[in-house]
C-alpha positions in Angstrom: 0.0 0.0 0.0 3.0 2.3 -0.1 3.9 4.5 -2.9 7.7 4.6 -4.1 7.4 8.3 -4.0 6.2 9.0 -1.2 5.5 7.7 2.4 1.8 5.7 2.6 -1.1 7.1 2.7 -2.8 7.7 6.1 -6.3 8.7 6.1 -8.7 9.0 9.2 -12.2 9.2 9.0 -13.8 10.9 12.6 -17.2 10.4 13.0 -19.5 11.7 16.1 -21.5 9.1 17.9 -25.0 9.7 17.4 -24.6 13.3 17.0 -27.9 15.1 17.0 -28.9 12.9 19.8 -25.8 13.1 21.7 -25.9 16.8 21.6 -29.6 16.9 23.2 -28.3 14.6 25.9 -25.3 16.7 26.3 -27.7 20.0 26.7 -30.9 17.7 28.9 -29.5 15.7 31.6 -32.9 14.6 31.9 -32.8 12.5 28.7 -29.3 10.8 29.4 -29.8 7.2 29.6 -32.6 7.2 28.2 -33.9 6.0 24.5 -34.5 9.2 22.4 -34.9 9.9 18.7 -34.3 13.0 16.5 -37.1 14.1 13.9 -40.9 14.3 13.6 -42.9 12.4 16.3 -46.0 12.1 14.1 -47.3 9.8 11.9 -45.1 10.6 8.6 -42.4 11.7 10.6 -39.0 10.1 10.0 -35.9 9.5 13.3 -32.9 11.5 11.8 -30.5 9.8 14.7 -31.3 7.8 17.6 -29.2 7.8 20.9 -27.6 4.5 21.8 -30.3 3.6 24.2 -32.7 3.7 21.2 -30.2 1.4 19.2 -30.3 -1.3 21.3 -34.1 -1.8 20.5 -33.2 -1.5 16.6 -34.0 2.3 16.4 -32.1 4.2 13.3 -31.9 7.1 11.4 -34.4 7.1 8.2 -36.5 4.8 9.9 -40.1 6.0 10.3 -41.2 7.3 13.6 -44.4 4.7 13.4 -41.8 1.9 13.3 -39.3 3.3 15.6 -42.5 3.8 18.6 -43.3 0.2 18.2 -40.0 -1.1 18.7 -39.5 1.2 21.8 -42.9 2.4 23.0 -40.5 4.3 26.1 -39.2 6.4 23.0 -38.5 10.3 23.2 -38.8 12.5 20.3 -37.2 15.3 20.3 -38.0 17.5 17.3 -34.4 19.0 16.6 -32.5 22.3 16.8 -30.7 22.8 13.2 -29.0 25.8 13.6 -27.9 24.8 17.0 -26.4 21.3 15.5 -24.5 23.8 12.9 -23.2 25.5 15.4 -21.9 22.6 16.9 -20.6 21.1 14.2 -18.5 24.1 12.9 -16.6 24.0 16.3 -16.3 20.3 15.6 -14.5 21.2 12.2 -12.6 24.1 13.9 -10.7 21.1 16.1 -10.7 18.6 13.1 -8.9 21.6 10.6 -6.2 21.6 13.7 -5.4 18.4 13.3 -5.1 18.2 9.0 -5.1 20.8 6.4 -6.4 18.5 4.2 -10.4 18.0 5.9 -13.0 16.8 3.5 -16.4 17.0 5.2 -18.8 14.4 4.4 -22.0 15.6 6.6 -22.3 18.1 9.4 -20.9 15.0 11.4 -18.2 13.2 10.0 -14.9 14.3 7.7 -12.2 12.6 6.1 -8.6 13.9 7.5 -5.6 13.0 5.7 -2.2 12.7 7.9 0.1 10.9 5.1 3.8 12.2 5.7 2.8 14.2 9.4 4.1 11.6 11.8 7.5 13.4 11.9 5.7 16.8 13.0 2.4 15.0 14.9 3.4 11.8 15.7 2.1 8.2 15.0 -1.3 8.2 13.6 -2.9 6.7 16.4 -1.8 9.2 19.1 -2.9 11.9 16.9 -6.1 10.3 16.7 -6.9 10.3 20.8 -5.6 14.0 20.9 -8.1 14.8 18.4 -10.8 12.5 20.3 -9.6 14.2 23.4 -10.0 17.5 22.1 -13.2 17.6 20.9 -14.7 16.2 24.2 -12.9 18.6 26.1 -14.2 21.2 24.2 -17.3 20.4 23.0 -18.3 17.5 25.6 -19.4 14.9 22.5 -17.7 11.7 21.8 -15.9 11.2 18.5 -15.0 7.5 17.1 -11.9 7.4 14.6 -10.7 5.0 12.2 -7.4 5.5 10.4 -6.4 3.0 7.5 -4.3 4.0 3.7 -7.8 4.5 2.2 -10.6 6.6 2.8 -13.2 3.3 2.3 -11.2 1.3 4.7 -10.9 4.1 7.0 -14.6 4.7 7.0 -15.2 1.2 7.7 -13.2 1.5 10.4 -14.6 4.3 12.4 -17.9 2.4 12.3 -16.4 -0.6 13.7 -15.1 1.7 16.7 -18.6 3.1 17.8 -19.1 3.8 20.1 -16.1 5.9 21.2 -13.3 3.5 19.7 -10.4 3.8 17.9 -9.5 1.2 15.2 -6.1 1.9 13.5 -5.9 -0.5 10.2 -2.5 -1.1 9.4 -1.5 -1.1 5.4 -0.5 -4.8 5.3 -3.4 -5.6 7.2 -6.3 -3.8 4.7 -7.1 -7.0 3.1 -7.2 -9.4 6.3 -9.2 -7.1 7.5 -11.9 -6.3 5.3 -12.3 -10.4 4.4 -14.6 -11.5 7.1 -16.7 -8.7 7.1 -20.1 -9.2 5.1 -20.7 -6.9 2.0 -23.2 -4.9 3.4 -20.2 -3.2 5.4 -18.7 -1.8 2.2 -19.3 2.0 2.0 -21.6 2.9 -1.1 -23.4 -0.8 -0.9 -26.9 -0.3 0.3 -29.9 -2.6 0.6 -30.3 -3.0 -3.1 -27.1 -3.8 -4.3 -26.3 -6.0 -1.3 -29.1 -7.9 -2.6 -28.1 -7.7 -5.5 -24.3 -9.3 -4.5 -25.9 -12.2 -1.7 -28.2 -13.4 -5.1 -24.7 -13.6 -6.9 -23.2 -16.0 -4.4 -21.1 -13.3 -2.5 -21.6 -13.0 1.2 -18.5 -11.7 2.2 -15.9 -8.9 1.5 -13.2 -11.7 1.0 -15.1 -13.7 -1.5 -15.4 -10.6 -4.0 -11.7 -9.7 -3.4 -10.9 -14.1 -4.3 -13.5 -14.7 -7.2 -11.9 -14.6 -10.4 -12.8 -11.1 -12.4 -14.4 -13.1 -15.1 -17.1 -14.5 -12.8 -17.6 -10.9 -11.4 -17.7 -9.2 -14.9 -20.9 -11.9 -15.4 -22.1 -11.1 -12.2 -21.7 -7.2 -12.2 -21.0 -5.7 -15.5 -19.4 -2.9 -15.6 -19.6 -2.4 -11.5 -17.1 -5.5 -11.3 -14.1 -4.0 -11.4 -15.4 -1.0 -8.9 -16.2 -3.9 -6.5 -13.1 -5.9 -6.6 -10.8 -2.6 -5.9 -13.3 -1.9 -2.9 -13.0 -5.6 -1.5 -9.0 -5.5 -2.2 -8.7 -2.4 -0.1 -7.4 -0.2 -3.5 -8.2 3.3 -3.9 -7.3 6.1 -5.9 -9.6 9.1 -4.1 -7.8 11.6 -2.4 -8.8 13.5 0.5 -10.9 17.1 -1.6 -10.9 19.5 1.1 -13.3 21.4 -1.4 -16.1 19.3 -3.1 -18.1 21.4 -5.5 -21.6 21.2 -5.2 -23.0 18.6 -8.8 -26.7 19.6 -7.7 -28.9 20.9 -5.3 -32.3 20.3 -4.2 -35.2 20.6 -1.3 -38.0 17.9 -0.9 -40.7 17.5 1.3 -43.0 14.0 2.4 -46.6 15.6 3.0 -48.3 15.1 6.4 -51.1 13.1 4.7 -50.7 12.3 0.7 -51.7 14.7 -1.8 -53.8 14.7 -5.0 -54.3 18.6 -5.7 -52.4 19.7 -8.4 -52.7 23.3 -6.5 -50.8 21.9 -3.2 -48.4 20.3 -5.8 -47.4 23.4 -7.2 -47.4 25.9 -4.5 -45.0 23.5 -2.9 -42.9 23.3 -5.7 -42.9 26.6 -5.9 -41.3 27.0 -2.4 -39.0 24.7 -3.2 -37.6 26.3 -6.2 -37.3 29.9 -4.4 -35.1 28.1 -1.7 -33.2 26.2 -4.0 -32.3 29.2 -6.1 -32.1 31.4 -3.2 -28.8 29.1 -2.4 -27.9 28.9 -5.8 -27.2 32.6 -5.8 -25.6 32.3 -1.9 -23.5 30.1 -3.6 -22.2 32.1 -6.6 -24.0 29.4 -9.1 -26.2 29.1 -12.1 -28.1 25.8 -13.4 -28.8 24.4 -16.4 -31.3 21.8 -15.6 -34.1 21.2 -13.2 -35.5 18.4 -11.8 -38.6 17.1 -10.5 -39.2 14.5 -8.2 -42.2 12.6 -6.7 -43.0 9.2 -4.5 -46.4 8.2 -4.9 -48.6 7.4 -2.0 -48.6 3.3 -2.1 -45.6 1.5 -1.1 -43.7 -1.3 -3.2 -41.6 -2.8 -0.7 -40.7 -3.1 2.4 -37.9 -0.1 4.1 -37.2 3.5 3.9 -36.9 2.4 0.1 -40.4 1.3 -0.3 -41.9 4.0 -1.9 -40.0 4.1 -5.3 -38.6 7.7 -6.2 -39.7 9.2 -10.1 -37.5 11.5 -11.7 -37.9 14.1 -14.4 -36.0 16.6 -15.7 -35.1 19.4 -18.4 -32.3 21.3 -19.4 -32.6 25.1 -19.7 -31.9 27.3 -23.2 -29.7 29.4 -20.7 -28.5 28.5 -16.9 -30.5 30.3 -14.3 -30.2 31.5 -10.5 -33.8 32.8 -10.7 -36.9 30.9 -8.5 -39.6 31.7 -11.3 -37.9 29.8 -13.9 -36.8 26.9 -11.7 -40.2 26.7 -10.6 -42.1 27.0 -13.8 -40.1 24.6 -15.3 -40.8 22.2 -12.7 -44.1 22.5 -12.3 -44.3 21.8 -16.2 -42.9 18.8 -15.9 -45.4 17.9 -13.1 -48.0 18.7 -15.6 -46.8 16.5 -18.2 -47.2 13.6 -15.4 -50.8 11.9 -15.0 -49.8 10.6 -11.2 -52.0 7.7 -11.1 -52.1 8.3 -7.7 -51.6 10.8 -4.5 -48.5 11.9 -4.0 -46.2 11.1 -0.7 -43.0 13.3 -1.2 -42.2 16.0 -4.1 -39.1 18.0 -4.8 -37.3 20.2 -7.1 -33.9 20.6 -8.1 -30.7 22.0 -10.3 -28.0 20.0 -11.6 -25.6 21.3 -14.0 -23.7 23.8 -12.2 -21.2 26.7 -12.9 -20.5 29.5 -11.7 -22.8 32.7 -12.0 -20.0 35.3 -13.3 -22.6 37.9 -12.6 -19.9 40.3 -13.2 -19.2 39.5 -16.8 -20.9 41.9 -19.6 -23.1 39.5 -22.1 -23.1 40.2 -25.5 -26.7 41.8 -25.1 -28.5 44.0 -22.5 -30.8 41.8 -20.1 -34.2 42.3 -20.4 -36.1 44.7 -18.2 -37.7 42.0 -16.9 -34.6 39.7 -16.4 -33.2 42.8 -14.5 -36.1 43.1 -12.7 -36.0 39.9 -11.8 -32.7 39.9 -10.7 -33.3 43.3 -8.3 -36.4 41.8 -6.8 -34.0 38.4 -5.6 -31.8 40.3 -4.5 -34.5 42.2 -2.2 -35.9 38.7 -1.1 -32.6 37.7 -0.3 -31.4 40.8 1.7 -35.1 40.1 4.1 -34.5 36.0 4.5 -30.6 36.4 5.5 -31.9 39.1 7.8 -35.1 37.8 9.4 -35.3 33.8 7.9 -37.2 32.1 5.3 -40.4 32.2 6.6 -40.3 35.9 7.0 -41.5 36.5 3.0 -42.9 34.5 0.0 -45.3 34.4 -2.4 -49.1 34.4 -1.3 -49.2 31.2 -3.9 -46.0 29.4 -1.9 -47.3 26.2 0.1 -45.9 25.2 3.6 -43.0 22.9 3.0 -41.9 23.1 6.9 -39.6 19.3 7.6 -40.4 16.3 9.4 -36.8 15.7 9.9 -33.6 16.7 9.8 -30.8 15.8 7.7 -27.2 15.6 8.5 -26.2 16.5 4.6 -23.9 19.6 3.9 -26.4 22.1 2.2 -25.2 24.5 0.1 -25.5 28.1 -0.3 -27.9 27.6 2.9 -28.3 29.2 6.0 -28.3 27.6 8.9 -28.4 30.4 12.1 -31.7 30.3 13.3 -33.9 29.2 9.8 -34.7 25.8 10.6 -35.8 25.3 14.0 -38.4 22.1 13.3 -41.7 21.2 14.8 -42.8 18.1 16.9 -45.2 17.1 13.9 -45.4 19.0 10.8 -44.1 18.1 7.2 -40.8 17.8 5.8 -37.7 16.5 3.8 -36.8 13.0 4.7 -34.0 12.7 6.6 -30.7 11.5 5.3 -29.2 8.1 7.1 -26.1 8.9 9.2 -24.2 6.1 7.4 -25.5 7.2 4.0 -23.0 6.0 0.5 -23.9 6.4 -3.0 -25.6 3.0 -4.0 -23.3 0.6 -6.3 -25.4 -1.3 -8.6 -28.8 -0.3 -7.6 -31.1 2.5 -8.2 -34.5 3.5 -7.2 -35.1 6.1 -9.9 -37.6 5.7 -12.1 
């Protein structure tokens, strides 16, 4: 795992232990010990973390909050603080960015450090890793698992095998000894569908992918074969990106009872669009495409994945930064659908992104109303940053208040103060706090 040109790599992965929930403990002494979940206590309400208490009874983020109440009926929900959880998680990064110039954060939660060629200056890896841990419970009285290994996969792997409040140090000659026991499911980026998809194959384990001749995988996996033989082997070639550009953005909402009128539809997508392209311009960026996207009412299978997610989208005759457009363009595309059915969850958002250059002179004027246009978000804007979101809108917008809380880095969006969520109301599913990208699956439809 060494490079001739260098010294190994040494990446860590720190991860806080059930860190909205551990935070609310941390601030209630009265709910210490005791089983508590994260996120919208009502019936479409989803658990964004769950404390350890609520693990041991099979509690866990993206679960709903129906399902998480039946398997611990002594559950407390608390709805959520998001702007205190930012807080808390930029003086998280403040310690981490101590530790490693080279920090690529993953969620409000968890980062990626990389310490290749620091052990002169910091020491071995491990005793830079219970400084760090050390650190950030002195400071901000949470607990922190790390796992440190030559790749970022590995490393991840390893933090999780360390909750809670572990170290696990994975040595380079040891990558592949290690990861061969563990079932498939561990492997970061594999999620129920394509570990299906692997166990149907004849592969239960991490070892039997890395052993199994490539032609048998190519049959099994296609192009995704060689992807997953790197992963079992250990092999990597991502660096630590201590700036990830945004590739899209977008806001969704699961309705407190399913929806049919084309009216709610739209003046929910309609708020949706003004926030996305509020942090589009917050951001600096224009779009070329927007996206719609819908889970009907009746579910297909059993899980958070159960309710299949439909897709549409169009690309722009020019990129845009402006709410009106994103939102007429989506709601187009909602009119071209017949929805068989009522509608669970809807969303909007851009992909295609590059940079506004707001400063550079076009070849022709804009158009008065494109200027005006232009004036009027930047008014809009000036009243949100100063008073929140909820402070203006359109008398057409619809109420697209969450659920539940996600643990994703949003861009171009404020976090002091706008999203302080309610016991029951409706909102954007929450991310899983062990969420990948799925290898050889895909719910889109």
């Amino acid at each position: 795992m060494s490079h001739a040109d260098g010294p190994a790599r040494c990446i860590a992965h720190a991860d806080m232990d059930a860190f909205y929930a551990s935070v609310e403990q941390r601030d209630h002494p009265e709910l210490r010990g005791r089983p508590i979940a994260v996120g919208g206590g009502g019936s479409r309400g989803v658990v964004s973390a769950a404390s350890y208490e609520a693990r041991v009874f099979g509690v866990h983020s993206a679960m709903s909050s129906v399902e998480a109440k039946r398997l611990c009926p002594d559950l407390v929900f608390v709805p959520g603080d998001m702007a205190l959880y930012a807080r808390e998680s930029r003086r998280i990064f403040d310690i981490f960015h101590a530790f490693s110039p080279r920090v690529e954060g993953l969620s409000l939660d968890e980062a990626f450090l990389d310490w290749t060629g620091t052990e002169r200056l910091l020491g071995k890896p491990a005793d830079i890793a219970a400084r760090l841990r050390a650190r950030v419970r002195d400071e901000v009285g949470l607990a922190v698992s790390v796992g440190i290994a030559p790749v970022k996969r590995v490393a991840k792997i390893a933090s999780g095998m360390a909750k809670p409040d572990g170290l696990l140090e994975v040595e380079p000659h040891a990558v592949e000894a290690f990861l061969a026991p563990l079932p498939v499911r561990k492997l970061w980026g594999v999620g129920p569908v394509a570990e299906r998809r692997i166990r149907d194959r004849g592969f239960e384990t991490i070892g039997q992918l890395a052993q199994a001749p490539l032609t048998r995988l190519e049959a099994a996996f296609g192009d995704d074969a060689h992807r997953l033989r790197a992963m079992a082997l250990g092999l990597e070639v991502g660096h630590v990106e201590p700036e990830r550009a945004a590739k899209s953005i977008s806001e969704e909402n699961t309705f407190e009872r399913d929806v049919d009128d084309r009216e709610v539809l739209e003046a929910t997508i309609l708020t949706h669009a003004e926030n996305v392209a509020r942090r589009l311009r917050r951001s600096g960026l224009v779009a070329r495409t927007v996206v719609l996207k819908w889970r009907l009412a009746t579910r297909r299978a059993p899980g958070p994945r159960g309710y299949p997610l439909h897709s549409r989208r169009e690309t722009l005759d020019e990129p845009t930064q402006d709410g009106d457009v994103v939102a007429r363009t989506a709601c187009a595309l909602l009119r071209r659908e017949k929805l068989p059915e009522a509608v669970r969850l809807i969303g909007v958002g851009v992909a295609g992104l590059a940079a506004s250059e707001t400063g550079q002179l076009g070849l022709f004027a804009p158009s008065p109303d494109k200027e005006r246009r232009a004036k009027l978000n930047a008014a809009l804007d000036a009243v949100v940053d100063r008073f929140g979101r909820k402070a203006i809108g359109r008398a057409s917008q619809g109420d697209a208040a969450r659920a539940g809380l996600t643990l994703q880095h949003k861009h171009g969006e404020a976090l002091e103060g706008e999203y302080r969520t309610r016991p029951v109301g409706r909102g954007s599913r929450a991310a899983p706090e062990e969420e990948g990208e799925e290898i050889a699956g895909d719910d889109e439809t």
